[in-house]
C-alpha positions as CSV (number, residue, x, y, z in Angstrom):
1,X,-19.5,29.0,28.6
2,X,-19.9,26.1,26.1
3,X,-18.7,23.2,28.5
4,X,-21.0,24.9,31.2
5,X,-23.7,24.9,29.3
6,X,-22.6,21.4,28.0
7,X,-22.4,19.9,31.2
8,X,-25.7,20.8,32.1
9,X,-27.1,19.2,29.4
10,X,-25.0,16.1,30.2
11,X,-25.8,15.9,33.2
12,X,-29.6,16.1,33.0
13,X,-30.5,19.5,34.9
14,X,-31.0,20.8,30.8
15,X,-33.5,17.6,30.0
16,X,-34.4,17.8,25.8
17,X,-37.2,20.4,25.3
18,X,-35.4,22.8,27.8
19,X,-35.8,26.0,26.4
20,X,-32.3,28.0,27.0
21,X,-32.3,31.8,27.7
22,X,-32.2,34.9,25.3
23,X,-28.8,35.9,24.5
24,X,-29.4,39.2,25.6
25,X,-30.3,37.4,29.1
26,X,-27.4,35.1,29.3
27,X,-25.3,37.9,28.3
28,X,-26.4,39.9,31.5
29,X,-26.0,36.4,33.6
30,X,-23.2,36.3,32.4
31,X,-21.5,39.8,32.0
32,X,-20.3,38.8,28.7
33,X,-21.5,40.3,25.3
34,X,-23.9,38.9,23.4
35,X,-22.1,38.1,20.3
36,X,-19.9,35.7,23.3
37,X,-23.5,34.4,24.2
38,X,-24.2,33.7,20.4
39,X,-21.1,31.9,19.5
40,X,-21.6,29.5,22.3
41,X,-24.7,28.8,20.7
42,X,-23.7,28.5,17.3
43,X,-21.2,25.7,18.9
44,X,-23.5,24.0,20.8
45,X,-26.2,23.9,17.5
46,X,-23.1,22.9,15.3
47,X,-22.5,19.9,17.8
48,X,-25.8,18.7,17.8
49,X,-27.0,19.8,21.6
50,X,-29.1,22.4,20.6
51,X,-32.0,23.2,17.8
52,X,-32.7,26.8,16.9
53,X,-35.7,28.4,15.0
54,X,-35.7,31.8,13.9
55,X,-36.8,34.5,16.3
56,X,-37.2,31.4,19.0
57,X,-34.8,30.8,21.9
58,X,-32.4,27.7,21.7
59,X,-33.8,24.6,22.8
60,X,-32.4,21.2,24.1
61,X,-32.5,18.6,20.8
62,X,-34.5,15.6,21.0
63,X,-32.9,12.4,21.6
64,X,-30.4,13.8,24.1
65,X,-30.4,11.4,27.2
66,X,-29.7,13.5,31.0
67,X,-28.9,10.9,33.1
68,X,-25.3,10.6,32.6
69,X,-25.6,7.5,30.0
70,X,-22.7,9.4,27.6
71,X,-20.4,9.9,30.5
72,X,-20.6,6.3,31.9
73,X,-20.4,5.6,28.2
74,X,-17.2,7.4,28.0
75,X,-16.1,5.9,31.1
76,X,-16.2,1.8,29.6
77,X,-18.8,1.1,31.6
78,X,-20.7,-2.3,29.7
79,X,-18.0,-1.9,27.5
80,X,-16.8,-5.6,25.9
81,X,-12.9,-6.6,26.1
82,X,-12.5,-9.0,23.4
83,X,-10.1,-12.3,24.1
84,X,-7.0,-10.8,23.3
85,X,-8.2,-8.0,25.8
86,X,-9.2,-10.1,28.1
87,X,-5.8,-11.9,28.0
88,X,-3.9,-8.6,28.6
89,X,-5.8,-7.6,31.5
90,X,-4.7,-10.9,33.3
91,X,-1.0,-10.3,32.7
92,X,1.0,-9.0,35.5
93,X,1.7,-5.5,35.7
94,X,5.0,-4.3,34.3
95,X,7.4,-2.5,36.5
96,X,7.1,1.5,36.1
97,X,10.0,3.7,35.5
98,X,13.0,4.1,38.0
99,X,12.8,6.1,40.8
100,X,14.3,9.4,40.9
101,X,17.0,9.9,43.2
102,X,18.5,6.5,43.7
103,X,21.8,5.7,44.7
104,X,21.9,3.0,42.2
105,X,19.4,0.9,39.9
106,X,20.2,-2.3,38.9
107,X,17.1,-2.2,36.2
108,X,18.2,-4.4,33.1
109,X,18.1,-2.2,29.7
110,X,18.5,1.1,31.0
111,X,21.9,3.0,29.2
112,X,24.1,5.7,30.1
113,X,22.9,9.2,28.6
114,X,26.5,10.2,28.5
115,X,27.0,6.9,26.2
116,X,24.6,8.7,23.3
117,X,27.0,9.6,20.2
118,X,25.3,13.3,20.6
119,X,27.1,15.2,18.1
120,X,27.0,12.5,15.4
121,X,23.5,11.9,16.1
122,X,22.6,15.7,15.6
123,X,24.5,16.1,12.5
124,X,22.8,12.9,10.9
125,X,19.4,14.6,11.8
126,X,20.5,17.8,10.6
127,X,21.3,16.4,7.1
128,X,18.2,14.6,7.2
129,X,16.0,17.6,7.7
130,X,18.5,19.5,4.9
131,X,16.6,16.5,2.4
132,X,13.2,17.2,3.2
133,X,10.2,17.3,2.0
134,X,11.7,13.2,1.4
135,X,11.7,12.3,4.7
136,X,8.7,14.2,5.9
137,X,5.7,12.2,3.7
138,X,5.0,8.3,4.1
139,X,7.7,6.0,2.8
140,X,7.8,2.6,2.6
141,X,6.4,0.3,5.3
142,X,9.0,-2.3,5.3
143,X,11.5,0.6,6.4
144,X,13.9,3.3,4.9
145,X,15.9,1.8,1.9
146,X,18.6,3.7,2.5
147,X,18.4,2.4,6.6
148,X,17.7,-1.4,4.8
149,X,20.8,-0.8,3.0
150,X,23.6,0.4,5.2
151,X,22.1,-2.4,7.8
152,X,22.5,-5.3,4.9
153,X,25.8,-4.3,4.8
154,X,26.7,-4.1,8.5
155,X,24.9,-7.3,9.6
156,X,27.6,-8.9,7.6
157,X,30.8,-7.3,8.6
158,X,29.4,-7.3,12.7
159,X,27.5,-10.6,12.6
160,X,28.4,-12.4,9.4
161,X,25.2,-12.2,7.9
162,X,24.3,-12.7,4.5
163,X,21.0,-11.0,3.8
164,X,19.6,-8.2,1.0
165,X,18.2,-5.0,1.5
166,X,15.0,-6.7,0.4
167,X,14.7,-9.2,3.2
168,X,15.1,-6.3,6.4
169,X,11.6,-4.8,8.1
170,X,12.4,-2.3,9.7
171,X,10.0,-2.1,13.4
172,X,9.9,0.2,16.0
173,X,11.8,-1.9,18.5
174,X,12.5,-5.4,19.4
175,X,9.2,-5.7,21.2
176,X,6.8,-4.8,17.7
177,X,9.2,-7.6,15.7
178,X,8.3,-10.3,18.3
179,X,4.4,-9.4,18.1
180,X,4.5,-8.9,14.5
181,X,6.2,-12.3,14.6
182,X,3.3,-13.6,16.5
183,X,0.8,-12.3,14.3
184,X,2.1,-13.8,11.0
185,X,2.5,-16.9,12.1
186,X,0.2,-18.3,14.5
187,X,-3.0,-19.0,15.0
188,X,-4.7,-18.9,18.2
189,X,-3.9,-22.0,19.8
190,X,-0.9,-23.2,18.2
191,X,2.0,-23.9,20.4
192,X,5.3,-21.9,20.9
193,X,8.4,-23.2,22.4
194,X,10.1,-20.5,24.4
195,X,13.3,-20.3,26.7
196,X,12.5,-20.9,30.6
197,X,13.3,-18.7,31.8
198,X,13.1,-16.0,29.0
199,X,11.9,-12.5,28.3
200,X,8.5,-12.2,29.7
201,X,7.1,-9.6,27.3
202,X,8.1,-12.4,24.3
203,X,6.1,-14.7,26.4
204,X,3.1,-12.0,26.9
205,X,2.9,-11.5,23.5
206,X,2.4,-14.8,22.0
207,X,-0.1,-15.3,24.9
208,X,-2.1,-12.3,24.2
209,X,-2.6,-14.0,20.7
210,X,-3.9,-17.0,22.4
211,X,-0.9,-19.1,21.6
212,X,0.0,-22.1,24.3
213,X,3.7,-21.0,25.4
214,X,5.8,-24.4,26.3
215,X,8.4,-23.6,28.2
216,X,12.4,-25.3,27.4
217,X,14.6,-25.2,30.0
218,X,17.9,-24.0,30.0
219,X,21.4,-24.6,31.3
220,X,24.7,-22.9,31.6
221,X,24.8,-23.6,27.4
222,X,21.0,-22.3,26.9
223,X,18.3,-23.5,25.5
224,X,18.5,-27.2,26.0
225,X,17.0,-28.3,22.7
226,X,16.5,-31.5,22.8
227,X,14.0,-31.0,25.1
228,X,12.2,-29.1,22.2
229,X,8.4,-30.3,21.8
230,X,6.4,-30.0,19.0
231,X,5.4,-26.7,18.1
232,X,4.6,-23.8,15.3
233,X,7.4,-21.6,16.3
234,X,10.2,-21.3,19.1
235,X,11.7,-18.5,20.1
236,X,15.4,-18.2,21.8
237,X,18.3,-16.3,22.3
238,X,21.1,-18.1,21.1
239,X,24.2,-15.6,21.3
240,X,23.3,-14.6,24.9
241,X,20.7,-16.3,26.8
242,X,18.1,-13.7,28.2
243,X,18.4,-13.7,31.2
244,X,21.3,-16.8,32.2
245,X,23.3,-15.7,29.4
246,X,24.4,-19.1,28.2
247,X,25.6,-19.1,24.3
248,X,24.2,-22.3,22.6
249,X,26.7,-24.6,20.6
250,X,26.9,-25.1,17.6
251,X,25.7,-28.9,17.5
252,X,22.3,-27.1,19.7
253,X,22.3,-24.6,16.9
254,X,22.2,-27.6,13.8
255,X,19.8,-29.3,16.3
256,X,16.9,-26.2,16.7
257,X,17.4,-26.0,13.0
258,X,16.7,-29.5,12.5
259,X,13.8,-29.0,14.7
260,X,12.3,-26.5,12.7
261,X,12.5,-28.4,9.7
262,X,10.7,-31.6,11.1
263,X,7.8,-29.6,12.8
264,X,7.5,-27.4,9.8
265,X,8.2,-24.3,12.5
266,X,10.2,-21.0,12.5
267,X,12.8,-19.9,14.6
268,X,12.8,-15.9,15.8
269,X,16.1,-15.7,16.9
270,X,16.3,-12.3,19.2
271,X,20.0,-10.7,18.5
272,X,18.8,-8.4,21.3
273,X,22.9,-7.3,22.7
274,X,25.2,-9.3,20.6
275,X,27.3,-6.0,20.6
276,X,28.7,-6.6,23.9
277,X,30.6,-9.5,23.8
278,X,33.8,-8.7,26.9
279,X,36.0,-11.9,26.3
280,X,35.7,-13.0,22.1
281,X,34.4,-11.7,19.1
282,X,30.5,-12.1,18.7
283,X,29.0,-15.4,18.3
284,X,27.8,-15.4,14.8
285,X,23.9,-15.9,14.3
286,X,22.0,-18.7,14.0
287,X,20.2,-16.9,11.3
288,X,23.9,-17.6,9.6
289,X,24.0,-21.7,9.1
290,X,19.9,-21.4,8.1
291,X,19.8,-23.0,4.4
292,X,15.8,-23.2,4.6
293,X,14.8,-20.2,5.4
294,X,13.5,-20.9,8.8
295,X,15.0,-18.2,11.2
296,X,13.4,-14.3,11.3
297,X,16.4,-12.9,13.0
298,X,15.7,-9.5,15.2
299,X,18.2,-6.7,15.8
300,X,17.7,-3.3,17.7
301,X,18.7,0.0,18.3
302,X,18.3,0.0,21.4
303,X,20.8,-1.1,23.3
304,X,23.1,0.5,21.3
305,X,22.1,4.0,20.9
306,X,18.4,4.7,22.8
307,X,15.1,2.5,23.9
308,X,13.5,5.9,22.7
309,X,14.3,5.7,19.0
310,X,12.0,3.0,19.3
311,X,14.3,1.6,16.1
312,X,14.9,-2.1,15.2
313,X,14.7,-4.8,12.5
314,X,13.6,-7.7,11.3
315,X,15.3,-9.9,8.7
316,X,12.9,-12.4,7.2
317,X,12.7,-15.2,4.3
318,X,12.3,-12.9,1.0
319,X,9.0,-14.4,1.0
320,X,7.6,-13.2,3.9
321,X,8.9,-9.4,3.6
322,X,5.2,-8.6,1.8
323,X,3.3,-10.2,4.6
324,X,5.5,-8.2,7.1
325,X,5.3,-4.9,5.3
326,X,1.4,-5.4,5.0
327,X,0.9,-5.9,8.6
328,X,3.7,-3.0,9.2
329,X,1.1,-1.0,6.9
330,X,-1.8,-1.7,9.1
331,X,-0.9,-1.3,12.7
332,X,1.4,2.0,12.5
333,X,2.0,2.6,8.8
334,X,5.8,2.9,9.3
335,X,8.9,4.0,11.9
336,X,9.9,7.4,11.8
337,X,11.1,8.5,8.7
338,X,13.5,11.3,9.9
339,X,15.2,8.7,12.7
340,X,15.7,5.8,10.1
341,X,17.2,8.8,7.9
342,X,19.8,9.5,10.4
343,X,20.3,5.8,11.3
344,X,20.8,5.2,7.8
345,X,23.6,8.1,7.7
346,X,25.4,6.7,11.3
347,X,25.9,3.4,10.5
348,X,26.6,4.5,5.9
349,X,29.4,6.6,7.6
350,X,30.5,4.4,10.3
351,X,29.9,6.9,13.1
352,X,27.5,3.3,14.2
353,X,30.4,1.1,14.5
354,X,32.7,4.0,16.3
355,X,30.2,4.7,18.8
356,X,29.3,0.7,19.3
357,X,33.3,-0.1,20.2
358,X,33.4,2.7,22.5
359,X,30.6,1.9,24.3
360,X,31.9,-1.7,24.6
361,X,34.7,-0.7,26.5
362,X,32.8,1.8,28.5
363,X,30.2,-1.4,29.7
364,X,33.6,-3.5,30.2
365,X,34.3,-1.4,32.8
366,X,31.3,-0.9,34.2
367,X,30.9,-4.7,34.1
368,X,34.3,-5.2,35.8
369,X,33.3,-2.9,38.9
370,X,30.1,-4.4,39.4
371,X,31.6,-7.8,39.6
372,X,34.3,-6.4,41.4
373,X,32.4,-5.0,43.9
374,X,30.0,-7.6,44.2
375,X,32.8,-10.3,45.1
376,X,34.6,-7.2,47.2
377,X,31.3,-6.8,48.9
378,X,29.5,-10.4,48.8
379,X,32.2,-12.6,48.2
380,X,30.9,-16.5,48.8
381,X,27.6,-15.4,49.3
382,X,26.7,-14.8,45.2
383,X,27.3,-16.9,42.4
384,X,27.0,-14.4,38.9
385,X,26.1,-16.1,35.8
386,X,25.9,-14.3,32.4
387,X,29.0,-11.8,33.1
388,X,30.9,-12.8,29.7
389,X,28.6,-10.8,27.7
390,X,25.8,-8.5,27.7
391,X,24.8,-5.7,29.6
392,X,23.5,-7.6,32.9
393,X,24.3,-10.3,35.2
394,X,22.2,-12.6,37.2
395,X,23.4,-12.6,40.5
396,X,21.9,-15.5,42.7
397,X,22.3,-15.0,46.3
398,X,22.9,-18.0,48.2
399,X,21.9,-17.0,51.5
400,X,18.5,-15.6,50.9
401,X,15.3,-17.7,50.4
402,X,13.0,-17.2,47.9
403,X,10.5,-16.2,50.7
404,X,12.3,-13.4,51.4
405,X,12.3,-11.5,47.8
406,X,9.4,-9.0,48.0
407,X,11.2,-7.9,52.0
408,X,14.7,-7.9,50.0
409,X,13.3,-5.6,47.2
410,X,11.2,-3.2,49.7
411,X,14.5,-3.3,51.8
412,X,16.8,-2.4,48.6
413,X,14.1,0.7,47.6
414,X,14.2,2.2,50.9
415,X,17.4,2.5,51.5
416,X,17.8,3.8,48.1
417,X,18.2,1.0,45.3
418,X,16.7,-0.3,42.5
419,X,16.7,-4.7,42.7
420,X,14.9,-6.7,40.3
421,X,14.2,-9.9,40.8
422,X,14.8,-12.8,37.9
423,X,11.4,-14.4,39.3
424,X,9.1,-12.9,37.0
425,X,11.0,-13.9,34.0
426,X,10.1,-17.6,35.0
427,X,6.9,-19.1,33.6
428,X,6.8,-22.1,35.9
429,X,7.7,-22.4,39.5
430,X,10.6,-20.4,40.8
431,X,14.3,-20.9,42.3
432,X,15.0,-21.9,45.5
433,X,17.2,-18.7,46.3
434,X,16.8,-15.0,45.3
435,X,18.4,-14.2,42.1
436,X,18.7,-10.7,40.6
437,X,19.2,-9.4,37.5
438,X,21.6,-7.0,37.5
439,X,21.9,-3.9,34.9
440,X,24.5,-2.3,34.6
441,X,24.8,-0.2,31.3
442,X,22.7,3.0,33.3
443,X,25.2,3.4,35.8
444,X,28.4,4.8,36.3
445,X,31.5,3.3,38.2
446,X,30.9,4.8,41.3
447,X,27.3,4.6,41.8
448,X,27.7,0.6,40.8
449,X,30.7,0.9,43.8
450,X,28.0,2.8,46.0
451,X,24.7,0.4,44.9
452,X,26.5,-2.9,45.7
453,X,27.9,-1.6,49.4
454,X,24.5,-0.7,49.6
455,X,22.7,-4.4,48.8
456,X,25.9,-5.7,51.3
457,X,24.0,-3.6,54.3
458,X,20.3,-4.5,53.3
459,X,20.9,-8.2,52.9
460,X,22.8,-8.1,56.7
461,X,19.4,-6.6,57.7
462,X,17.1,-9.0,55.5
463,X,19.0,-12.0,56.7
């Protein structure tokens, strides 16, 4: 009865001055009681719609326009984007979810439910919850200390990096470290040299801000700094190039540091899979031979354990962790206390580094029969860069045009697979032949087997 009478009002068939029935009336309209009829009123008076005198019937308030205006209002209509808004709106839209019911999709950062340490996971949110109320009130911006902690220490025995408790911020993901990255230190206009290709959303974020994105481009080693230009901040991904998967040398490594120190820049240095290394131990950081304090090094959760614990972390100059927390404080006040809690328990009682070594050599295999069956299944016709590490590939496939892409993709979805091409991850131009990037952690064994005999048929028909 409220929104009805609401709606009318809205709408304009109630204009202001209406005078609304008795409630014995609208209770006979209605077949309702009246004490139904005079609660509705009540509401309606409480919310401003209606004005009451005593022994008078309701009537429509002043002021009230019925011609729609709050709807439309409601609706954005006149409403003013401002630049950064403006920017986003121009930014291509992002692939949805996967389909339902494929045979296989080859979508980069998607894991294996069955990979998810479960049981260890439950039991650290179990003990968690047992030490509430602490971990059920606002805590600390820059993160859990206890989370800080057990990650200080196994950043250095995984990556051999020296860091404090002090200097980690924790963020909820890799993708709130890059724009919280963005936001400390740039200005609108100032310039940011960035991998080509590289991650898009990086790229999208520095943009939004109204940063000028220069692209580098990379080779079979990555990013090919000394074609660095001038700029307030470069972003790369040193121990596995996203998306070519190139590790950079050491002497490129002394050279983007030197870099940084002559333009007076930063480095974020995204550590975004450095777990997942098939043929040596993990490259160690670039955050590692820093002396200045030039590199904010990212880590996350999730491709580890789960995209949805939305869990990651910065590690910053001790100088800037107050700047961090502040802007931490101000966009979403902090991660979730109870999933840092139980972080903070997996990795304290290595249940973290159990889980990370058997998922290693549960992606090794997966790797192997993806590039198994792609060379079973393809053989001259692909080239695969990236497979020594990582939980993709890029596979370029010599025989198909770049023309063709968007019929190769259509083709792949209908009869049942998930491609993604490496096109969008380019800011300038794009490659002569179709390349695809190639996930792999989702999937089992035999639906990689089954998805790859599947691309063999479409491409027959595409070419």
């Amino acid at each position: 009865m409220v929104a009805a009478i609401r709606q009318r009002i809205v709408s304009g068939q109630d204009p202001p001055g209406t005078r609304l029935p008795s409630s014995r009336a609208l209770a006979a309209e209605w077949g309702v009681s009246r004490t139904t009829v005079t609660a509705a009123y009540d509401q309606l008076v409480a919310e401003g719609y209606l004005e009451v005198r005593q022994g008078a019937r309701p009537v429509v308030a002043a002021g009230l326009r019925g011609d729609g205006a709050a709807g439309g209002a409601a609706g954005g209509v006149g409403a003013r984007l401002s630049a950064f808004g403006r920017r986003l709106a121009g930014f291509p839209v992002p692939a949805g979810p996967g389909e339902p019911g494929l045979v296989a999709d080859f979508r980069y950062g998607e894991l294996s439910a069955r990979d998810f340490p479960a049981l260890p996971w439950r039991r650290a949110v179990t003990g968690a919850l047992a030490r509430a109320p602490a971990v059920l009130r606002y805590g600390d911006p820059a993160g859990s200390p206890a989370l800080r902690a057990a990650l200080a220490g196994y950043l250095w025995r995984a990556r051999g990096l020296r860091c404090t408790a002090a200097q980690i911020v924790i963020v909820n993901g890799s993708q709130q470290g890059i724009d919280l990255c963005a936001r400390l230190m740039l200005d609108p206009g100032d310039a940011v040299a960035m991998e080509e290709p590289g991650y898009a959303l990086a790229r999208q974020a520095f943009a939004a801000l109204g940063a000028r994105v220069l692209p580098v481009p990379v080779d079979r080693d990555g990013m090919r700094t000394a074609a660095l230009p001038p700029a307030r901040l470069a972003y790369a991904t040193p121990s596995h190039q996203f998306p070519l998967g190139g590790v950079l040398p050491v002497a490129r490594r002394r050279e983007l540091l030197a870099w940084a120190a002559r333009h007076g820049a930063a480095v974020i240095e995204d550590d975004y899979d450095s777990e997942y290394r098939y043929d040596i131990a993990p490259v160690p950081p670039l955050q590692a031979m820093d002396e200045e304090g030039r590199v904010l090094y990212l880590g996350t959760a999730s491709k580890t354990l789960s995209p949805t614990l939305r869990l990651g972390w910065l590690v910053v100059p001790p100088g800037l962790v107050e700047p961090f927390a502040r802007a931490r404080r101000l966009l979403d006040r902090q991660s979730p206390a109870l999933e840092q809690e139980a972080l903070a328990a997996l990795v304290e009682g290595g249940a973290y580094e159990r889980h990370i070594r058997r998922a290693r050599r549960q992606n090794a295999e997966r790797r192997a029969a993806l590039l198994a069956a792609l060379a079973r299944q393809l053989g001259d016709s692909v080239v695969v860069e990236g497979a020594a590490a990582g939980l993709h590939v890029v596979a370029w496939l010599l025989d198909v045009p770049a023309a063709l892409e968007a019929a190769l993709v259509a083709a792949g979805r209908a009869a049942g697979i998930g491609l993604h091409p490496v096109t969008p991850l380019f800011a300038e131009g794009v490659p002569a032949r179709v390349g695809l990037v190639m996930g792999y952690a989702g999937l089992e064994v035999a639906a990689i087997e089954r998805g790859v005999a599947v691309l063999a048929g479409v491409l027959r028909g595409v070419g």
